[in-house]
TIPA-649003 format. One record per residue (C-alpha): x, y, z; residue in three letters. Coordinates in steps of 0.05 Angstrom, whole numbers, plus 32768, in hexadecimal, padded with zeros to 4 digits. Each point is the difference from the previous one (the first is absolute). Layout:
N
XYZALA/...
This chain:
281
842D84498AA5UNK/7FB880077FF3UNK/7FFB802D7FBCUNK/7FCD801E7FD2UNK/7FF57FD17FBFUNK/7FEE80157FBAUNK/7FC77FDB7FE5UNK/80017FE87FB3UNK/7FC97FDB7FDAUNK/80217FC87FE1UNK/7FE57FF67FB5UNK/80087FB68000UNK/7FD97FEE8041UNK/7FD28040800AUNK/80168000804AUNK/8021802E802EUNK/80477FF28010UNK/802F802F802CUNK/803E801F7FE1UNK/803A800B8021UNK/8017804B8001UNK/8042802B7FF9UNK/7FED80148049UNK/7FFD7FBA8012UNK/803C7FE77FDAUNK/802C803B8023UNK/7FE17FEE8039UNK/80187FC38000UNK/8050801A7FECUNK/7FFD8023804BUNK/7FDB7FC98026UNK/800A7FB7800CUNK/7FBB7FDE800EUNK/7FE38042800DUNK/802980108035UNK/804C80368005UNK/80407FF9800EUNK/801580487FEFUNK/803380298015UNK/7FFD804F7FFEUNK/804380217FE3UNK/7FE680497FECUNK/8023801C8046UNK/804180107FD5UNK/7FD180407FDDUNK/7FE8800E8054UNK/803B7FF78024UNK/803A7FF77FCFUNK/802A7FBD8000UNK/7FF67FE58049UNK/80207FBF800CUNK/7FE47FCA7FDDUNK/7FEE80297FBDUNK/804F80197FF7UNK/7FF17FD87FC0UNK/7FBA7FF57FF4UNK/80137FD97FC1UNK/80297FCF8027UNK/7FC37FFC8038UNK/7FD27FE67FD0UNK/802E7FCD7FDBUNK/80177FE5804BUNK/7FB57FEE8011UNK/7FDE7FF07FC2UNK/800D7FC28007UNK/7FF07FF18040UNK/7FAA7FFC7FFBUNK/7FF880497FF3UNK/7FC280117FD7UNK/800B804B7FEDUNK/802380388018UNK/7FE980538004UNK/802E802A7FDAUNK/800A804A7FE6UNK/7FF780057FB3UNK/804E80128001UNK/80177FBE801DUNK/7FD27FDF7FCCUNK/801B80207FC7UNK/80457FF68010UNK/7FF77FAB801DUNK/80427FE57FE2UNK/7FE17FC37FE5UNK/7FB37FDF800CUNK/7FE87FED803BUNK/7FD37FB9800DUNK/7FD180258032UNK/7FC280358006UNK/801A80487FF0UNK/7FD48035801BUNK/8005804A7FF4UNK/7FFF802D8034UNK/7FE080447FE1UNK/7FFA803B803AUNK/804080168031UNK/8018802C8036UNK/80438009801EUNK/801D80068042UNK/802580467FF4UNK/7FC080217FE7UNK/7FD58027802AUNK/7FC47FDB7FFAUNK/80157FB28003UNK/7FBA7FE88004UNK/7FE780227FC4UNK/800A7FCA7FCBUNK/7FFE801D7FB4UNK/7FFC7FE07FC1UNK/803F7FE87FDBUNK/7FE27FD37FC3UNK/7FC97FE67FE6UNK/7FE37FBA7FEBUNK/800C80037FB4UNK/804F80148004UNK/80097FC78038UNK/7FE17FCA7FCDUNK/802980167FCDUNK/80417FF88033UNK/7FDD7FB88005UNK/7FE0800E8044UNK/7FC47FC18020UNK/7FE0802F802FUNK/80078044801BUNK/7FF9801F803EUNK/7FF78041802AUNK/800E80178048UNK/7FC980288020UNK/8001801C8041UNK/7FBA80068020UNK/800080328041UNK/803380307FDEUNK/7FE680477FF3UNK/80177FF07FBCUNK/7FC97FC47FEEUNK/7FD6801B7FD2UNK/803680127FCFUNK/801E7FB5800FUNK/7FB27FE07FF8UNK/7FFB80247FBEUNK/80397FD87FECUNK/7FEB7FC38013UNK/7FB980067FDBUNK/802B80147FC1UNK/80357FC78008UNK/7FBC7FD88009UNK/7FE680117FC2UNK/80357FFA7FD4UNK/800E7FBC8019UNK/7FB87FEA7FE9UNK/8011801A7FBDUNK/80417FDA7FFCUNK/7FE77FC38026UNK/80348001802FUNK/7FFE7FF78049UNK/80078034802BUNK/80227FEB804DUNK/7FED803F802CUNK/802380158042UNK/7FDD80218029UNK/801980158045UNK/7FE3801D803EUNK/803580337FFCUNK/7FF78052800EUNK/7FDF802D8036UNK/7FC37FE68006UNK/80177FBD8013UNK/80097FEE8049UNK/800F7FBC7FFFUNK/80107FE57FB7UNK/7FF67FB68019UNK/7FB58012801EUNK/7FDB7FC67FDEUNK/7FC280367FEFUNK/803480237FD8UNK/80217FD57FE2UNK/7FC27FDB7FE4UNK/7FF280477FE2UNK/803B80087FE0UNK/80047FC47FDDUNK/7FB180017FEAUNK/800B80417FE3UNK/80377FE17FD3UNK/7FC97FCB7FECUNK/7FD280347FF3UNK/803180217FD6UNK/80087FCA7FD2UNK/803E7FD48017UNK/800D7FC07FF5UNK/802D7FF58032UNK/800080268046UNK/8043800E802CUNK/7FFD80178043UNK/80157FF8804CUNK/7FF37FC7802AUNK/7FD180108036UNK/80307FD38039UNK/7FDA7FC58005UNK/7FCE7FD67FDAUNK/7FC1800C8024UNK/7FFC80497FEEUNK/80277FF27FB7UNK/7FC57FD17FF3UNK/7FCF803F8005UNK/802C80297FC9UNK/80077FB97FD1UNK/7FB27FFC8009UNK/7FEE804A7FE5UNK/802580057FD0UNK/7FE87FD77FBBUNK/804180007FE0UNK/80417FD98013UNK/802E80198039UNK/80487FF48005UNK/803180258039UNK/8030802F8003UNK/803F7FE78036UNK/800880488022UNK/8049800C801AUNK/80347FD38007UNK/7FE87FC38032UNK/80297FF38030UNK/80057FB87FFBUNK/7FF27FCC7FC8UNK/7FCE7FE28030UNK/7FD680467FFDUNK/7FFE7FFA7FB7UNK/7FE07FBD7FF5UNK/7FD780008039UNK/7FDF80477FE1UNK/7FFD7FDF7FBCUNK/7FDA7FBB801DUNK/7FCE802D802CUNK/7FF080267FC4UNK/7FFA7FCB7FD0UNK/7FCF7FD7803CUNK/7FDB80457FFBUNK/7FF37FF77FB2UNK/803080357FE2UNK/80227FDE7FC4UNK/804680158007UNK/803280288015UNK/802780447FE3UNK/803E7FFF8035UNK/8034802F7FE4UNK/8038800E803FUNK/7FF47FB18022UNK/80117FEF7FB5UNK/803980277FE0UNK/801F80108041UNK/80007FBB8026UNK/80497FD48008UNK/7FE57FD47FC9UNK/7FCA80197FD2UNK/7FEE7FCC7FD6UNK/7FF67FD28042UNK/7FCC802A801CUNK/7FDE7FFB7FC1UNK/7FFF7FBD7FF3UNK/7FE37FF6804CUNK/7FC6803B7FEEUNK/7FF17FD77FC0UNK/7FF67FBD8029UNK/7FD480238031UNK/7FD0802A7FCCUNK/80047FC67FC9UNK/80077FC4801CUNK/7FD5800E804DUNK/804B7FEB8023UNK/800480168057UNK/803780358001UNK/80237FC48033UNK/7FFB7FD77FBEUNK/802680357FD9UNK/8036801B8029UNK/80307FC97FF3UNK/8009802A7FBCUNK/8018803B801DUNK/804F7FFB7FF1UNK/80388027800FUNK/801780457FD2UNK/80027FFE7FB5UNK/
């Protein structure tokens, strides 16, 4: 993942030489070769424990293993992780629920320097652009933005094509706004919907001048859909995927990873990878 580098004199040779940074080092705890195998599991604050995220604890120890590089979580499951994990842990800092009367309105629940101290990599927000409540949400993100610089942590943003305004959330046009106004706004990392096929998903990859990974949507109906989505994307030049449901709620979860890690990491045809879809765990 292409990153910003501090610049040092060195004493001895009276030449330049790039640094690496805490931005890039974290950077590196929730990517593999610049590229994400991530999966969202901040639903439990949304929609309380939906299949899959009973135990969100157990979720994350099942697939860890399995080529993950980082996982989304509340600052509640952080705080109360059982024992260490090997992979990427990313804060997520704003929420809504589903009983509420105004689900797309995402609020703030944290902030960066409480999520280091519960040893957080990265952080990241949920904004919903087309919602009558966006400039309370962008506010948020340009504060989230800021204190990140300060910290030098990386901020993942996910923005959505989500409210009234919004026709069609998977109109490329939109959706290349959407994620260049997370840019704009100072992410690192940008999350949003696939567009549907890699023509059009090219256009969104090519206006927007941070990295793009994508969100899996509802549940797919077949293991076929999800690593076909994941290959088109990846041919597009996003650089990985955030699939929460085609995760934690497929017959064998750490399967589908390990075929989503061949595909984004090592460039594998989803025929290649299907052989590693077993049965129920």
């Amino acid at each position: 993942m292409i990153s910003n580098k501090e610049i040092t004199l060195s004493r001895s040779s009276g030449s330049f030489i790039p640094m690496v940074s805490g931005r890039d080092i974290r950077l590196n705890r929730i990517t593999k070769n610049g590229k994400m195998v991530c999966i969202p599991m901040d639903h439990g604050m949304t929609d309380g424990p939906i299949p899959g995220l009973e135990n969100t604890h157990d979720m994350i120890y099942l697939c860890e293993n399995s080529g993950l590089t980082s996982v989304i979580v509340n600052k509640g499951i952080l705080k109360s992780l059982p024992r260490p994990v090997n992979i990427g842990l990313i804060t997520h800092l704003s929420a809504s629920t589903s009983l509420g009367p105004h689900p797309n309105k995402k609020v703030l629940m944290g902030n960066v320097e409480d999520s280091i101290r519960l040893g957080t990599d990265a952080v990241s927000v949920h904004i919903n652009i087309g919602a009558k409540e966006e400039p309370e949400m962008l506010e948020i993100l340009g504060m989230i933005s800021d204190q990140c610089q300060n910290w030098n942590i990386p901020l993942l943003a996910m923005m959505y094509p989500r409210g009234e305004n919004v026709k069609n959330p998977y109109d490329p046009n939109i959706v290349s706004h959407v994620t260049r106004i997370g840019a704009e706004a100072g992410a690192d990392i940008v999350k949003s919907v696939y567009t549907g096929d890699i023509d059009s998903f090219k256009s969104v990859i090519k206006s927007c001048p941070v990295p793009v990974v994508i969100a899996g949507g509802p549940k797919a109906k077949t293991d076929k859909d999800i690593l076909e989505m994941c290959w088109n994307a990846m041919k597009a030049g996003a650089k990985g995927v955030t699939f929460g449901r085609n995760i934690f709620q497929h017959r064998n979860p750490p399967s589908i990873v390990k075929a989503l890690y061949e595909i984004i990491i090592n460039a594998k045809k989803p025929n290649e990878v299907i052989n590693l879809l077993g049965k129920r765990k």
